[in-house]
C-alpha positions as CSV (number, residue, x, y, z in Angstrom):
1,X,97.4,79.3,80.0
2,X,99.5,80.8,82.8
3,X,101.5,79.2,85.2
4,X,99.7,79.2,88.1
5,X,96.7,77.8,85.8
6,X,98.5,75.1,85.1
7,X,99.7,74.0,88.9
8,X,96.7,75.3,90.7
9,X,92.8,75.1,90.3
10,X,92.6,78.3,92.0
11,X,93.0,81.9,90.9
12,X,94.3,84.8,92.7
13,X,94.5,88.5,91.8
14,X,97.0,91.3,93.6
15,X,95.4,94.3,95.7
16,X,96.8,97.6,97.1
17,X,95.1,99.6,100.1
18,X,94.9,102.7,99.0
19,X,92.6,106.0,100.4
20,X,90.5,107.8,98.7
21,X,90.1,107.0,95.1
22,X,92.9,108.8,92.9
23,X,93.3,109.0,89.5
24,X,96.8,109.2,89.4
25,X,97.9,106.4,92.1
26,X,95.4,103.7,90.3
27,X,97.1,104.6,87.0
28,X,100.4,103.7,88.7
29,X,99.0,100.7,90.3
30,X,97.6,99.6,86.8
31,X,100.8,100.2,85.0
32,X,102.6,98.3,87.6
33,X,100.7,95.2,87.4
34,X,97.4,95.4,89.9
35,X,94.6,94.0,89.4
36,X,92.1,95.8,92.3
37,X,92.5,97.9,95.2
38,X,91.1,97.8,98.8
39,X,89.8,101.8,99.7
40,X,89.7,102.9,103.5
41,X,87.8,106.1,102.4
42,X,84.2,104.3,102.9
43,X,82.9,107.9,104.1
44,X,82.3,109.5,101.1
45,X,79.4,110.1,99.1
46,X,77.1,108.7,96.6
47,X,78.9,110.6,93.7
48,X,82.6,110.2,94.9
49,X,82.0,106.5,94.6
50,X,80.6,106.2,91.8
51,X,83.4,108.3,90.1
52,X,86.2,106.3,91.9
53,X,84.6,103.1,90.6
54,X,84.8,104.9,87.0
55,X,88.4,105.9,87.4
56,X,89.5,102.6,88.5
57,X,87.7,100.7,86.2
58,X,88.6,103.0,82.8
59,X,92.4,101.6,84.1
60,X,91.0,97.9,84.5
61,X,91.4,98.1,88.4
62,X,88.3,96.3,90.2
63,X,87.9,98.0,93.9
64,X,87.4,94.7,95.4
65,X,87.0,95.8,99.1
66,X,86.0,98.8,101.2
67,X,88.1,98.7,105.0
68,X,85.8,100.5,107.4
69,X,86.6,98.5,111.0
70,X,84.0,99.0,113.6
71,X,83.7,97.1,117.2
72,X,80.6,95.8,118.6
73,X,82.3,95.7,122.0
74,X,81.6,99.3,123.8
75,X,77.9,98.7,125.0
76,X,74.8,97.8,123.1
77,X,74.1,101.9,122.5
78,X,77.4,102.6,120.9
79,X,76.3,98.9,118.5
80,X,73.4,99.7,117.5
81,X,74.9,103.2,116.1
82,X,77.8,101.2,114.8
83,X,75.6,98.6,113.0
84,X,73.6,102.0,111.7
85,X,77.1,103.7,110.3
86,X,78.0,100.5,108.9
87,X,74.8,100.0,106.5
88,X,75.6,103.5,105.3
89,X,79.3,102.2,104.4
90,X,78.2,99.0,102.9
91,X,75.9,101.5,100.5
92,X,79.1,103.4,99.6
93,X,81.0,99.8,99.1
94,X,78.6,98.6,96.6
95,X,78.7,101.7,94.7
96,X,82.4,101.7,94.7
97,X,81.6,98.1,92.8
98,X,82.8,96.0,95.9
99,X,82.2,92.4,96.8
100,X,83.1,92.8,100.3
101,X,83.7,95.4,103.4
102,X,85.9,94.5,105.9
103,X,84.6,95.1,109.5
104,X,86.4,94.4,112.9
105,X,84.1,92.7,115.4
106,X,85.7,93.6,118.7
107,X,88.3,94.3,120.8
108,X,89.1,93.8,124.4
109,X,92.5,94.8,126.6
110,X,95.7,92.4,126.7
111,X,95.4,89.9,128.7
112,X,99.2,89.7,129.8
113,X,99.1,86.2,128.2
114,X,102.2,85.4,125.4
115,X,101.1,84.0,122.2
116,X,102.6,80.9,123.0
117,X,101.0,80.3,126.2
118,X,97.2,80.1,125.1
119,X,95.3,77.2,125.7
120,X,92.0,77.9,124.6
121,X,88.8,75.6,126.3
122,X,85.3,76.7,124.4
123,X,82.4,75.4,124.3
124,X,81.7,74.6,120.5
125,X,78.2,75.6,120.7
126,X,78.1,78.9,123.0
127,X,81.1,79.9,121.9
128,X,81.5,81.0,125.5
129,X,85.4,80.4,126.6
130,X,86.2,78.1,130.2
131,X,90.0,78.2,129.8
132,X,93.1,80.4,128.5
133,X,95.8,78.5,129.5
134,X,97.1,75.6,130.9
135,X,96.9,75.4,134.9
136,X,94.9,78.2,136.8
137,X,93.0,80.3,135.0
138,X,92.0,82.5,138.1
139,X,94.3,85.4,137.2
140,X,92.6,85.6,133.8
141,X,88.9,85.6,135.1
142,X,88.9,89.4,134.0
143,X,89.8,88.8,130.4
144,X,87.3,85.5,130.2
145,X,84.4,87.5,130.8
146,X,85.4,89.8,128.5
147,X,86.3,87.4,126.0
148,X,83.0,85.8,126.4
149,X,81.2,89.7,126.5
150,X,83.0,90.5,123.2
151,X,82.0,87.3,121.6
152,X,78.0,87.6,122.9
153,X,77.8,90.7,121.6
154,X,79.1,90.3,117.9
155,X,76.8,87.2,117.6
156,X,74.3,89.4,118.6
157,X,74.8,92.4,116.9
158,X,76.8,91.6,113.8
159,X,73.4,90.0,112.2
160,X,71.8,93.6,112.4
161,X,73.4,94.6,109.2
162,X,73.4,91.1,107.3
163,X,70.2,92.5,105.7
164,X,71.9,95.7,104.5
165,X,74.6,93.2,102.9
166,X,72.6,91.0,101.1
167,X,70.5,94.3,99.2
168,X,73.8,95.5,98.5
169,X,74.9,92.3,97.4
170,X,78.5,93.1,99.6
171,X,79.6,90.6,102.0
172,X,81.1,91.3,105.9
173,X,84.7,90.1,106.1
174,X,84.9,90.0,109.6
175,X,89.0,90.8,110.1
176,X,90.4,89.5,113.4
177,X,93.5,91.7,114.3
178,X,95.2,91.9,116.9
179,X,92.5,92.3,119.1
180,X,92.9,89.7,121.6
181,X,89.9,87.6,120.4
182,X,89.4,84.1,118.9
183,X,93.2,83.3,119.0
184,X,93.1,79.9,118.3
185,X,91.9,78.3,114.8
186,X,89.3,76.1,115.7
187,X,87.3,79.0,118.0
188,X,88.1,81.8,114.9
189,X,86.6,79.2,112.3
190,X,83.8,78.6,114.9
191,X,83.2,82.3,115.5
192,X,82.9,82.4,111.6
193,X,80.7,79.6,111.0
194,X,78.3,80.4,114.1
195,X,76.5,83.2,111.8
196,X,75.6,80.6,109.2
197,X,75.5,83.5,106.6
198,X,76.8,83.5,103.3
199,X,76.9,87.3,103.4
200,X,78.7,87.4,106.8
201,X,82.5,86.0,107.0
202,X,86.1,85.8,107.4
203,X,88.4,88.5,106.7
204,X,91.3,86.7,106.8
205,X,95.2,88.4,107.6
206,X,98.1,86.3,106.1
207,X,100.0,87.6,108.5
208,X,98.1,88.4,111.7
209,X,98.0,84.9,113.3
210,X,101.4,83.5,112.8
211,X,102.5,84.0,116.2
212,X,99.4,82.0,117.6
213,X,99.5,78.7,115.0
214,X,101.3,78.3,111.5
215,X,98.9,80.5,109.2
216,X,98.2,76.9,106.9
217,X,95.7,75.9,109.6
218,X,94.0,78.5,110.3
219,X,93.0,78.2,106.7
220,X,92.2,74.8,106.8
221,X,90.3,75.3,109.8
222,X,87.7,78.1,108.5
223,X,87.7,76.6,104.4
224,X,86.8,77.9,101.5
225,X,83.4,79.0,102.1
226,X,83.7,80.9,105.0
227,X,86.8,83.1,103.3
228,X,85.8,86.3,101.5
229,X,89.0,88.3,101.3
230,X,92.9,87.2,102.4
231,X,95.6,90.2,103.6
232,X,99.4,89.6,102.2
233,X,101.1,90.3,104.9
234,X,104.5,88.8,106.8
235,X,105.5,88.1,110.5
236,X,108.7,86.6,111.6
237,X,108.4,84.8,115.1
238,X,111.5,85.7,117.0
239,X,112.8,84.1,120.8
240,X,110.5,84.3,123.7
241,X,112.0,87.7,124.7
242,X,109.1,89.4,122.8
243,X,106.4,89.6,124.5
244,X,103.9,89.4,121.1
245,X,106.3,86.5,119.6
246,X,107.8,88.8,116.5
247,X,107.5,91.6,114.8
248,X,106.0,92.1,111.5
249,X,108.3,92.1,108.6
250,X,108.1,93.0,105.0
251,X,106.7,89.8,102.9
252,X,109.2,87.2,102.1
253,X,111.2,87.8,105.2
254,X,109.5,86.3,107.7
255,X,108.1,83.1,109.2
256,X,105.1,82.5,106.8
257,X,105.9,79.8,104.4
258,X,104.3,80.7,101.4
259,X,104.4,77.8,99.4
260,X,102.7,75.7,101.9
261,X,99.9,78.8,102.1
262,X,99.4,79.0,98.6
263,X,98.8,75.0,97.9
264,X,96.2,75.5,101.5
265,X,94.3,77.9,99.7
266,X,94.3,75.5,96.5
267,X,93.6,72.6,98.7
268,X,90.3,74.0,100.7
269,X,89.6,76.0,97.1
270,X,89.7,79.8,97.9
271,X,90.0,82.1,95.1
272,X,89.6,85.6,94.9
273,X,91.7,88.9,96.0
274,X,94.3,89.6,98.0
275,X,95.7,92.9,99.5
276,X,99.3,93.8,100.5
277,X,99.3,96.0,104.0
278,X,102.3,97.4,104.7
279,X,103.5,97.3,108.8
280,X,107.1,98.1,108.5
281,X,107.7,100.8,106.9
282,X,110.8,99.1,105.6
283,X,108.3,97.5,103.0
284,X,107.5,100.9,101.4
285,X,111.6,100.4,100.3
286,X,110.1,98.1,97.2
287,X,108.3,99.6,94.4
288,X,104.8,98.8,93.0
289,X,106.3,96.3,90.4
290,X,108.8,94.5,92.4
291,X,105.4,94.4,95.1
292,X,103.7,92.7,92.3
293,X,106.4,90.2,91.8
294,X,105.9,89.2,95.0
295,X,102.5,88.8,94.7
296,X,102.9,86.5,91.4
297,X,105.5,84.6,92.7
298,X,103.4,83.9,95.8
299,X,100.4,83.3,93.1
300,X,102.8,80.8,91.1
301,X,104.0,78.9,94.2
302,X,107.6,79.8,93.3
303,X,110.5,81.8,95.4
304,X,108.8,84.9,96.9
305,X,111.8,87.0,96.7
306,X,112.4,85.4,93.4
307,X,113.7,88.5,91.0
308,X,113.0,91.3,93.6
């Protein structure tokens, strides 16, 4: 029995995003202590994926993901093509052997609004947003509307390829970047929940919503079951003379406290993957096995720098 076994119920298991499928790299990645990779190359064909699921899994690596992003917010003509190109990549994912594809519902412009001025109003059944901020809201009527657009239109279109999931047995991890959408928890989680899918949910970034709420409740607020994927990543919130709140950092030097996130994803019972992104490129300083450290020491609820 491991450690983490022994202090948590969950189980997690280390990821790298890698491109296409390499021989070479996943040996590396194996020798260095991965368990599974996340692959942006979801346009290739039939054959390449099958042979890149060989490859990896003759070097016990699982590809556990396929990233392929997308938007649903440029027009109902440019979705339906979207949701088209998307069932071909959620083909390609489950020949690749993936559980999941990670897709990026929308994005609309900054709204000149910090991350520590939002003061989201929704309503919890249309989703539809009254409110950014405290006081008037009139110099934000722009960005409502196209808050409220952005939102219609994934709840409208995003279903149009839950079929295609479900024969492919893959699941939609809808991934919220920064993309100016959903920035609180309680309207992400309700986002999430409104599809009442099991194929269709969260892709959720360690590190992409520190600057709008501690990452522990965003966790709490969308649970166990509507989690299909987490992103290790970092963020360290800095004084109110950035406009975005921070920077992102490599992991272990930033805001996130990691002990806290780990017993949240034991508490609402998430287990499964999670894959490192690298935003600095001061994080491509450590090597593949002091990057897996990281991971287990995160995994183990211990030190994250802890021997790196």
């Amino acid at each position: 029995m491991t450690e983490e076994e022994k202090k948590y119920k969950t189980r997690l298991h280390c990821a790298a995003l890698v491109g296409e499928i390499d021989a070479k790299e996943i040996e590396a990645l194996a020798a260095a202590g991965y368990e599974g990779v996340e692959t942006r190359a979801w346009n290739v064909d039939v054959a390449k994926a099958r042979e890149g699921r060989r490859i990896a899994e003759a070097n016990g690596i699982k590809i556990h993901s396929v990233m392929c992003s997308g938007t649903f917010t440029q027009g109902d003509d440019v979705a339906k093509s979207e949701a088209e190109r998307l069932k071909g990549a959620l083909r390609i994912a489950a020949e690749y052997g993936a559980s999941a594809m990670l897709v990026v519902p929308g994005r609309v412009d900054d709204p000149g609004i910090r991350p520590w001025e939002f003061d989201i109003e929704f309503d919890p059944e249309t989703l539809l947003v009254s409110k950014v901020v405290k006081g008037d809201n009139a110099p934000y009527a722009g960005y409502i509307k196209a808050q409220n657009d952005a939102t219609l239109s994934a709840v409208r279109n995003v279903p149009r390829i839950a079929s295609a999931a479900a024969y492919e047995g893959v699941t939609v991890g809808l991934e919220n970047v920064w993309n100016n959408l959903w920035v609180a928890p309680e309207f992400l989680a309700a986002f999430i929940h409104s599809f009442d899918n099991v194929r269709i949910k969260s892709y959720f970034d360690l590190g992409n919503h520190v600057k709008y709420s501690p990452t522990p409740n965003w966790l709490r607020a969308l649970g166990k079951n509507s989690i299909v994927k987490l992103h290790f990543k970092d963020f360290l919130l800095t004084d109110h003379t950035n406009p975005h709140g921070g920077r992102f950092v490599p992991i272990g030097q930033g805001s996130n406290d990691w002990t806290l996130i780990r017993q949240t994803l034991d508490d609402i019972g998430y287990s499964g993957f999670a894959t490192m992104e690298f935003e600095e490129q001061e994080s491509l300083k450590f090597t593949a096995e002091q990057n897996v450290r990281k991971f287990k020491n995160f995994f183990n609820g211990v030190d994250i720098n802890d021997g790196v």
